[in-house]
N, C-alpha and C positions, 0 to 999 in steps of 0.2 A: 173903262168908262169913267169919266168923272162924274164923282157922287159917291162912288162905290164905296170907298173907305176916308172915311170923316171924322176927326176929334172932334170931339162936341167943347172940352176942357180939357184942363190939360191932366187932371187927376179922376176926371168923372165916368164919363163912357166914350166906349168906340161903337159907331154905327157900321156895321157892316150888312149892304146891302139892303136895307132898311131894318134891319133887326138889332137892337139895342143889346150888347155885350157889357157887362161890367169892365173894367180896366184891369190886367193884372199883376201890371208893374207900376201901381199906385207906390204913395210915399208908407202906406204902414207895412208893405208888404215889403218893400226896400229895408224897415228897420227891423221887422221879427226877422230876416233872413239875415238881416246884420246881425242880429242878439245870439242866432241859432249858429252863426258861424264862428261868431265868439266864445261862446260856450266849447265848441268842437274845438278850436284853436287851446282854449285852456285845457281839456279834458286831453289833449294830445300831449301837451306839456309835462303834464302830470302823470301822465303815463311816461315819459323820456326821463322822467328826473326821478320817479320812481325805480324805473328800470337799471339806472346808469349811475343811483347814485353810489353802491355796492364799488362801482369803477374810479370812486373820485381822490382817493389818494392813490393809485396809481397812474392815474392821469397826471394830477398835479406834479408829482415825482416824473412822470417821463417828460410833460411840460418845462418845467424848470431844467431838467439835465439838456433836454434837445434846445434850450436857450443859452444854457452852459457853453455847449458844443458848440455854437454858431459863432460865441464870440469868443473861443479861442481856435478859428479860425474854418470847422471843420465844413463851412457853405452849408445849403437848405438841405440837400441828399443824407448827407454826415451826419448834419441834427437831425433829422428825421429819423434816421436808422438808429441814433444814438438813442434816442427819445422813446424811441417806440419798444428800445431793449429795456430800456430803462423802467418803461410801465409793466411788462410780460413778467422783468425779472421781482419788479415790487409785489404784484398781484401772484405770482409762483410762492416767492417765500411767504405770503401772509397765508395761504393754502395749505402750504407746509407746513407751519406753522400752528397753525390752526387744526391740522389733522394730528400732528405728532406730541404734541404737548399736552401732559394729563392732568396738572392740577387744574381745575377749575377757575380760580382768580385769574390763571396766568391767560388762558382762552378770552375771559372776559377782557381781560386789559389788552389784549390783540384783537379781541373786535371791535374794542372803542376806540382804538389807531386808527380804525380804515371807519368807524361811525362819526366821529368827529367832523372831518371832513366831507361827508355825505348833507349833518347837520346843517353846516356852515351853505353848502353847494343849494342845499333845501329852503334856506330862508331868506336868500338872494334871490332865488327863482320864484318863492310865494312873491317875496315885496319888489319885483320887476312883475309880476303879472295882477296884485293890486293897485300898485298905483298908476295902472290905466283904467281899474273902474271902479276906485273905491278914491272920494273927493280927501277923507278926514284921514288924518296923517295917524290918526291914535287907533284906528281899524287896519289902516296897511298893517302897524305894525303887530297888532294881537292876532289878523290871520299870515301875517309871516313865519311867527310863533307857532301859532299850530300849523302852519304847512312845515318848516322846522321841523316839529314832532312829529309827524308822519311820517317824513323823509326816514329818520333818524331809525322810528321805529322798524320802520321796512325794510331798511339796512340790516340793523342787529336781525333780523330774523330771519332776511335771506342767507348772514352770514352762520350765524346757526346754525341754520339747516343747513348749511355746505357742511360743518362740522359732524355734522351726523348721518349725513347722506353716507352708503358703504363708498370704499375705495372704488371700487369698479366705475362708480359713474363721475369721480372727482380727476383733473389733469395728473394731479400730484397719486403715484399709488405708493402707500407703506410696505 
């Protein structure tokens, strides 16, 4: 029937029926599910770069080898297979490495090989995800920094723990 369903405005109410309903794809409800989905996008992030960052020189290392491979002639299959040996086999010996080695320095300087690069991987992804919401260039860069040290921190302490976890539950067994 016509009558039945009527904008009154375009952000104000809908009559339905003769019965006055609020709107509820107004414009503030558009931008808190913007802000709310934002959040969730960062908060995902942070959790992938938290997670992977443990993984980022051996990525970087099969990266570069499976680019190696491609241009001395091996096509995408060859660098790929090249590439992906190439991270298995960096992330095995830092494991080994890691488990077999008993001075203490020597440990630490083998975990800040593979934290390093975790750091680096941590404050490219802070200041790619500040400066889409932070205007001043001098805030990107102090929470780049601390997302940085987060990264970094989380790293050294997952690697850590791999070092002291028993063999049983590590790839690499002594």
């Amino acid at each position: 029937m016509p009558g039945d369903f009527m904008l009154c405005s375009p952000c104000a109410m809908v009559v339905v029926e003769g019965a006055t309903v609020p709107s509820q794809t107004g414009v503030s409800t558009m931008i808190v599910l913007g802000i709310l989905t934002s959040f969730a996008a960062i908060a995902g992030l942070c959790w992938l770069v938290f997670n992977l960052a443990v993984f980022a020189l051996p990525f970087l290392v099969g990266l570069h080898t499976g680019i190696w491979a491609y241009g001395t002639g091996a096509g995408w299959f060859g660098a790929i297979l090249v590439g992906g040996f190439a991270a298995g086999l960096t992330l095995a010996i830092g494991q080994a490495l890691i488990l077999l080695v008993r001075p203490l320095w020597a440990r630490f300087v083998i975990a800040l090989i593979f934290v390093v690069p975790a750091v680096l991987a941590g404050f490219h992804a802070t200041l790619g995800i500040t400066r889409a919401m932070i205007l001043s260039e001098t805030w990107q860069i102090v929470f780049a920094f601390i997302g940085a040290g987060a990264v970094g921190v989380s790293a050294f302490l997952r690697i850590a723990g791999s070092a002291s976890e028993p063999s049983d539950s590590s790839p690499v067994s002594a």
